[in-house]
GUFI-783221 format. One record per atom (N, C-alpha, C): residue number from 0; residue in one letter; atom name; x, z, y. Coordinates in steps of 0.001 Angstrom, whole numbers. Atoms other than C-alpha are relative to their C-alpha. Example, Ala and Ser with C-alpha at 12.3 -4.5 7.8 and 13.67 -1.06 7.14 Angstrom:
<nodes>
<node pos="0" code="A" site="N" xx="890" zz="0" yy="-1190"/>
<node pos="0" code="A" site="CA" xx="12300" zz="7800" yy="-4500"/>
<node pos="0" code="A" site="C" xx="900" zz="0" yy="1200"/>
<node pos="1" code="S" site="N" xx="-820" zz="-60" yy="-1190"/>
<node pos="1" code="S" site="CA" xx="13670" zz="7140" yy="-1060"/>
<node pos="1" code="S" site="C" xx="-770" zz="730" yy="1090"/>
</nodes>
This chain:
<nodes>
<node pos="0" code="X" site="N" xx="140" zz="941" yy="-1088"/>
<node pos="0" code="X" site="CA" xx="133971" zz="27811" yy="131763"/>
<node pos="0" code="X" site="C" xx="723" zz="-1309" yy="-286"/>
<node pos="1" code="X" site="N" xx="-116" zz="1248" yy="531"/>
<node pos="1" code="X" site="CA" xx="134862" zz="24900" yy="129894"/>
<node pos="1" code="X" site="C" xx="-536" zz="-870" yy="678"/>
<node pos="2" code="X" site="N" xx="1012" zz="1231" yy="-432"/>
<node pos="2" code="X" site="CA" xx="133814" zz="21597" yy="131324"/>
<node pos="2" code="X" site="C" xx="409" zz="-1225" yy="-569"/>
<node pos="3" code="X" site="N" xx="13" zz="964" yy="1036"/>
<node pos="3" code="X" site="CA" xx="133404" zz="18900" yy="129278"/>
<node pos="3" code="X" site="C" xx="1193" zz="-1566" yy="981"/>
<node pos="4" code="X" site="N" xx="-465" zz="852" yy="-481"/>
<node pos="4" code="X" site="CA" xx="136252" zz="16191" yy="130299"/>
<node pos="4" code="X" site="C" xx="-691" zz="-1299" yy="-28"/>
<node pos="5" code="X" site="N" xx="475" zz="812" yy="67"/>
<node pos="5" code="X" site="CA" xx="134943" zz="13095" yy="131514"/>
<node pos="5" code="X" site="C" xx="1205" zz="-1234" yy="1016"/>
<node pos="6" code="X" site="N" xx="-854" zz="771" yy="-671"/>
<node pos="6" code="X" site="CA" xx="136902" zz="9900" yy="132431"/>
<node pos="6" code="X" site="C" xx="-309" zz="-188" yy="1517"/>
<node pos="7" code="X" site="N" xx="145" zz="426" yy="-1741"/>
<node pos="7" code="X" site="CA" xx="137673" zz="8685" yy="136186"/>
<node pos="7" code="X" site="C" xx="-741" zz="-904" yy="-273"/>
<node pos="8" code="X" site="N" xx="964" zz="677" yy="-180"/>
<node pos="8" code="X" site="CA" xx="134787" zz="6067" yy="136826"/>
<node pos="8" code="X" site="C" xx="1262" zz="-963" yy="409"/>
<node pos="9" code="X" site="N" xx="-623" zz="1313" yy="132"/>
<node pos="9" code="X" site="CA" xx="136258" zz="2621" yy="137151"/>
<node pos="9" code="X" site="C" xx="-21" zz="-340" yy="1579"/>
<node pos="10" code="X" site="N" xx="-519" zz="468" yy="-955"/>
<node pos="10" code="X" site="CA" xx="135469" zz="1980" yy="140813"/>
<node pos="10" code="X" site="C" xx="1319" zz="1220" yy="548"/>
<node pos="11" code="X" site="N" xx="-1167" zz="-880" yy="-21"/>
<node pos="11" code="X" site="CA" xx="138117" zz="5282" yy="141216"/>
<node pos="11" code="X" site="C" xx="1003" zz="-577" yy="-118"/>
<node pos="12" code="X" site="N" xx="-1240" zz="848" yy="299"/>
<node pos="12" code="X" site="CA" xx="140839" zz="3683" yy="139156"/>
<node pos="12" code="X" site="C" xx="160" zz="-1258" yy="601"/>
<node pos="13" code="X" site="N" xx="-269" zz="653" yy="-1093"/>
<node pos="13" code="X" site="CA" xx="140251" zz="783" yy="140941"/>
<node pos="13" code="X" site="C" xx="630" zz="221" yy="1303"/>
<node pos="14" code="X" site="N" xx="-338" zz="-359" yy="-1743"/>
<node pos="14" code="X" site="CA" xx="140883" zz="2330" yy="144589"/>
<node pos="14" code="X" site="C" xx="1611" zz="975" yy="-669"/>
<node pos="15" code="X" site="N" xx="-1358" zz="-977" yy="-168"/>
<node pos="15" code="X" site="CA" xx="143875" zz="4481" yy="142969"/>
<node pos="15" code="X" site="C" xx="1482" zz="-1167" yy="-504"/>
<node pos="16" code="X" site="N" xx="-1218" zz="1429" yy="-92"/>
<node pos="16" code="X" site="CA" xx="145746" zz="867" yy="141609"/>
<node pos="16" code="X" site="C" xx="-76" zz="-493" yy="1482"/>
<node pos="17" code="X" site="N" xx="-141" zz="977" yy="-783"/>
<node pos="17" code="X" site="CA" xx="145109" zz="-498" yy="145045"/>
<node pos="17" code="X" site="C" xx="973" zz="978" yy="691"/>
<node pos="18" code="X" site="N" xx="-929" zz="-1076" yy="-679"/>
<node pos="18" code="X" site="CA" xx="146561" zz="2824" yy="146490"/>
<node pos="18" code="X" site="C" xx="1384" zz="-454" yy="-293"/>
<node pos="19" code="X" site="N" xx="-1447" zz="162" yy="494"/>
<node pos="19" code="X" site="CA" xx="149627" zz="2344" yy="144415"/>
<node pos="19" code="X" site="C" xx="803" zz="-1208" yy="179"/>
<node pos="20" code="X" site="N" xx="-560" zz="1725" yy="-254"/>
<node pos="20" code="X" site="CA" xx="150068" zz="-1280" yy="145219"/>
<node pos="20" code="X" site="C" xx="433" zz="-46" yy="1499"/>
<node pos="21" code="X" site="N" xx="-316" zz="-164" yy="-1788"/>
<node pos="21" code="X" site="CA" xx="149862" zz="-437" yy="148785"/>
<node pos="21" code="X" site="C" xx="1613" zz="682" yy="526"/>
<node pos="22" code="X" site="N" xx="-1547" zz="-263" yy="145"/>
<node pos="22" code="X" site="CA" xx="152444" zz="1811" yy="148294"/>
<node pos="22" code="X" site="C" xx="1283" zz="-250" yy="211"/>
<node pos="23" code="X" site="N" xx="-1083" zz="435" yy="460"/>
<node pos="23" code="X" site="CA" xx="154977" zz="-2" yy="146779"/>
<node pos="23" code="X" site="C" xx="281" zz="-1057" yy="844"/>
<node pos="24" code="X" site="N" xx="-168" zz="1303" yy="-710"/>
<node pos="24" code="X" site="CA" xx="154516" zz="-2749" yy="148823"/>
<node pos="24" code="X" site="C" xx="698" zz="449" yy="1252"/>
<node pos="25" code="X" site="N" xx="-1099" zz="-554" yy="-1422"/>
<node pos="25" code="X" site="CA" xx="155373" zz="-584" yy="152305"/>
<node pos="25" code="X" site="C" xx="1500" zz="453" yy="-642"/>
<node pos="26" code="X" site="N" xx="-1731" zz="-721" yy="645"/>
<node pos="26" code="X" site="CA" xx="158477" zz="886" yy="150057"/>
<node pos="26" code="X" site="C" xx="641" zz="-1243" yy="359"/>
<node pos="27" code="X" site="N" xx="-1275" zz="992" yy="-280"/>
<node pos="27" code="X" site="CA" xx="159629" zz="-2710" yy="149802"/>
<node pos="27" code="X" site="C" xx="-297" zz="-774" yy="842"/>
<node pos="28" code="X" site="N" xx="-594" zz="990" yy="-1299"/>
<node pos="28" code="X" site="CA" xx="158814" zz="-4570" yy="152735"/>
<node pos="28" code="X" site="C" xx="909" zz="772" yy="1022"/>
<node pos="29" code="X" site="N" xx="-1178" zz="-485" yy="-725"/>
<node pos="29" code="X" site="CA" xx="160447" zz="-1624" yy="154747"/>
<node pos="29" code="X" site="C" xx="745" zz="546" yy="-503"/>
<node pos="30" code="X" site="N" xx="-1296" zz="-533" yy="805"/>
<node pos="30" code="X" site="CA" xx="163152" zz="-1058" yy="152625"/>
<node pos="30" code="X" site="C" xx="1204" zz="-1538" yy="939"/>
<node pos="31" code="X" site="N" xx="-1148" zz="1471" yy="-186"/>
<node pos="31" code="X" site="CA" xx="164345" zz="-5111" yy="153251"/>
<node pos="31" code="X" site="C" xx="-623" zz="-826" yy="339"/>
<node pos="32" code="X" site="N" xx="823" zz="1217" yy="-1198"/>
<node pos="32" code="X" site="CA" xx="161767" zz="-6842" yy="155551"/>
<node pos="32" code="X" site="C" xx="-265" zz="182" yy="1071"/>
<node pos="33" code="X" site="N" xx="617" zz="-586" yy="-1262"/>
<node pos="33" code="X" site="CA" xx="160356" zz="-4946" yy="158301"/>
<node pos="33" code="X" site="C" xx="261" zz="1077" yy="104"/>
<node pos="34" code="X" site="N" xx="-290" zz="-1153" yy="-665"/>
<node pos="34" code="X" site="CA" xx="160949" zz="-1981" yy="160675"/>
<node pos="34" code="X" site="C" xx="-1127" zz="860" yy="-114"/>
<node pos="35" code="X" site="N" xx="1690" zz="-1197" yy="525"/>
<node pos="35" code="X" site="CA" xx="158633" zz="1226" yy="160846"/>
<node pos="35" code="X" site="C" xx="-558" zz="-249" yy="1049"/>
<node pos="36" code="X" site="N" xx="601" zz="324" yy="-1426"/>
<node pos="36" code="X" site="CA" xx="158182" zz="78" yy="164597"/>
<node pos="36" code="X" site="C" xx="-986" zz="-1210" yy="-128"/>
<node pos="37" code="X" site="N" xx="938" zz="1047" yy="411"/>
<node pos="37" code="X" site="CA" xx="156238" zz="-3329" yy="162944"/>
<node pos="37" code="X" site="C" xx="-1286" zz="494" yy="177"/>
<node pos="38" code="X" site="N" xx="1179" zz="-232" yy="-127"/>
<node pos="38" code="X" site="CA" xx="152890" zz="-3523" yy="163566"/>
<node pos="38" code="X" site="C" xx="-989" zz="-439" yy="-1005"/>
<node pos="39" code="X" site="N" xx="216" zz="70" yy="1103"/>
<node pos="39" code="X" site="CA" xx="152622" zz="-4651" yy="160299"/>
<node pos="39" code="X" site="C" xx="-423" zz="1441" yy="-1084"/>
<node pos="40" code="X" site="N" xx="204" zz="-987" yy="869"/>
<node pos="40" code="X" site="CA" xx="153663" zz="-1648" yy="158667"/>
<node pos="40" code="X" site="C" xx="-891" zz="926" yy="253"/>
<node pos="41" code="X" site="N" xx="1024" zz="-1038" yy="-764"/>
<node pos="41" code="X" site="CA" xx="151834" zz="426" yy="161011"/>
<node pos="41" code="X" site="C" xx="-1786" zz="-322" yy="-183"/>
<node pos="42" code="X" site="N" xx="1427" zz="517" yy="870"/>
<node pos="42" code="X" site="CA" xx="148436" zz="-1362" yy="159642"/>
<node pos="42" code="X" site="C" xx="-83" zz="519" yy="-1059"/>
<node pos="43" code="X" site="N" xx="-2" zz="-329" yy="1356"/>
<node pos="43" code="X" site="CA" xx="149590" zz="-1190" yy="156205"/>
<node pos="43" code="X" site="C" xx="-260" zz="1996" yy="-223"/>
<node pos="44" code="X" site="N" xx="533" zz="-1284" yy="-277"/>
<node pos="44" code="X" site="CA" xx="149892" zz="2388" yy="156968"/>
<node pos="44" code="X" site="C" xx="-1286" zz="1286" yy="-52"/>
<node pos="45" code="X" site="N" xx="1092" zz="-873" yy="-703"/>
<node pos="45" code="X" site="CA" xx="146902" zz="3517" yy="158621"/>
<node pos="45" code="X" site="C" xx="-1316" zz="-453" yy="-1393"/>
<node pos="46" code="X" site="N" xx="272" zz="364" yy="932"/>
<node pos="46" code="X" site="CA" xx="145083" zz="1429" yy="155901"/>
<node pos="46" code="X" site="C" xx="31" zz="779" yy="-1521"/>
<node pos="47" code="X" site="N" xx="-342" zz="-837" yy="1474"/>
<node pos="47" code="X" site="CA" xx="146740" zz="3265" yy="152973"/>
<node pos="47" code="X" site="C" xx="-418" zz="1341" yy="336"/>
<node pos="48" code="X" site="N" xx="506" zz="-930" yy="-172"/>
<node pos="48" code="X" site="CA" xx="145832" zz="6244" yy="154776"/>
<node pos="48" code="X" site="C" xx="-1360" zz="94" yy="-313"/>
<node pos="49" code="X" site="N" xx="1492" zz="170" yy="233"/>
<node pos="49" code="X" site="CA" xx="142019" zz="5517" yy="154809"/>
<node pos="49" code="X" site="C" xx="-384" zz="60" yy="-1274"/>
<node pos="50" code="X" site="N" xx="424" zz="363" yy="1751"/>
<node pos="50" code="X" site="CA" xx="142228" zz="4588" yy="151222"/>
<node pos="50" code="X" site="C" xx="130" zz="864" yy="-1014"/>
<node pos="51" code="X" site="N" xx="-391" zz="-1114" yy="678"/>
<node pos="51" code="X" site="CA" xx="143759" zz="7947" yy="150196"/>
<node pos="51" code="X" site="C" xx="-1173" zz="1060" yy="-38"/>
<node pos="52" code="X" site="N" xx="1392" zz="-613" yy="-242"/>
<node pos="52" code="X" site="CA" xx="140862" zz="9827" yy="152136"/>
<node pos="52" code="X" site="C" xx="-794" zz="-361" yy="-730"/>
<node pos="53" code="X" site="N" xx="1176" zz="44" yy="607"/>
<node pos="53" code="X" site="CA" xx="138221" zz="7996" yy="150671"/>
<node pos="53" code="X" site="C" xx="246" zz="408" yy="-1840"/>
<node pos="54" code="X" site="N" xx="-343" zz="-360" yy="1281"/>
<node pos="54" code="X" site="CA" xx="139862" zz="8517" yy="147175"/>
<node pos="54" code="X" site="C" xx="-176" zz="1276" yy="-261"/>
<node pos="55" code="X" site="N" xx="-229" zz="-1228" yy="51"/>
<node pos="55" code="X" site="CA" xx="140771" zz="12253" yy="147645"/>
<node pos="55" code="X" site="C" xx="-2307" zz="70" yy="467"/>
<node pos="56" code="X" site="N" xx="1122" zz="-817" yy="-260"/>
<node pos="56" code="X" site="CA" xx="136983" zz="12952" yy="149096"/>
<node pos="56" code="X" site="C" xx="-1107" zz="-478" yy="-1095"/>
<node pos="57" code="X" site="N" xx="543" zz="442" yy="915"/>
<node pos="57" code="X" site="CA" xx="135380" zz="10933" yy="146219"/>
<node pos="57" code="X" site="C" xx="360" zz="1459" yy="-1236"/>
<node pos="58" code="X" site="N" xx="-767" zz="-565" yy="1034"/>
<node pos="58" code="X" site="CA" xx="137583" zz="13000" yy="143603"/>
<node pos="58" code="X" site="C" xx="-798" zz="1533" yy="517"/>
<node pos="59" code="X" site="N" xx="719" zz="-1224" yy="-378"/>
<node pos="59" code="X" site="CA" xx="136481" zz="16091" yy="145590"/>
<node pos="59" code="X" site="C" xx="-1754" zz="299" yy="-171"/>
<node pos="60" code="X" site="N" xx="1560" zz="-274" yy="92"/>
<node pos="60" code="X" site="CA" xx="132696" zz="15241" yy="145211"/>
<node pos="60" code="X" site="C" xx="-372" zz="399" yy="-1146"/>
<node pos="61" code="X" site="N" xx="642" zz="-8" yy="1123"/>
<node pos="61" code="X" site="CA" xx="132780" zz="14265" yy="141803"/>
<node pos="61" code="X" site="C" xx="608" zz="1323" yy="-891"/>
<node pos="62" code="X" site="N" xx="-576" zz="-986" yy="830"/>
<node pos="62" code="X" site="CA" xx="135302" zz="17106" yy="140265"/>
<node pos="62" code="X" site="C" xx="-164" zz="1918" yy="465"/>
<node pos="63" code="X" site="N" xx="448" zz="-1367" yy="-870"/>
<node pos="63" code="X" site="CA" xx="134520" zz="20081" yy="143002"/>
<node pos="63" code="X" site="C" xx="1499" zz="243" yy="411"/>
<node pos="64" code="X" site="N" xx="-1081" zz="-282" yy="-966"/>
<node pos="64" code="X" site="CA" xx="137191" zz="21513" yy="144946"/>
<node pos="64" code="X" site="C" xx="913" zz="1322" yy="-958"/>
</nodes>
């Protein structure tokens, strides 16, 4: 049951750098800019959430569960 490895598709790695950018970015604006009560972060948030879903259910289509 081998399956032949095949790279992540490019719009993927795309959405998984933006993930990671998103990231880092809530690490440091609420580390030493903004509160978790911001309605900033709370965008950035809900946002990075969405972006994880569509990543994770992509990954799930193309690799199987």
């Amino acid at each position: 049951m081998d399956k032949q490895k095949q790279p992540m598709p490019k719009s993927q790695q795309v959405l998984l750098a933006i993930i990671i950018v998103m990231l880092v970015l809530e690490v440091i604006l609420t580390a030493f800019f903004i509160s978790f009560s911001s309605p900033i972060f709370k965008g950035l948030t809900m946002i990075h959430g969405l972006l994880m879903m569509v990543f994770i259910v992509r990954q799930v289509k193309r690799k199987g569960l």
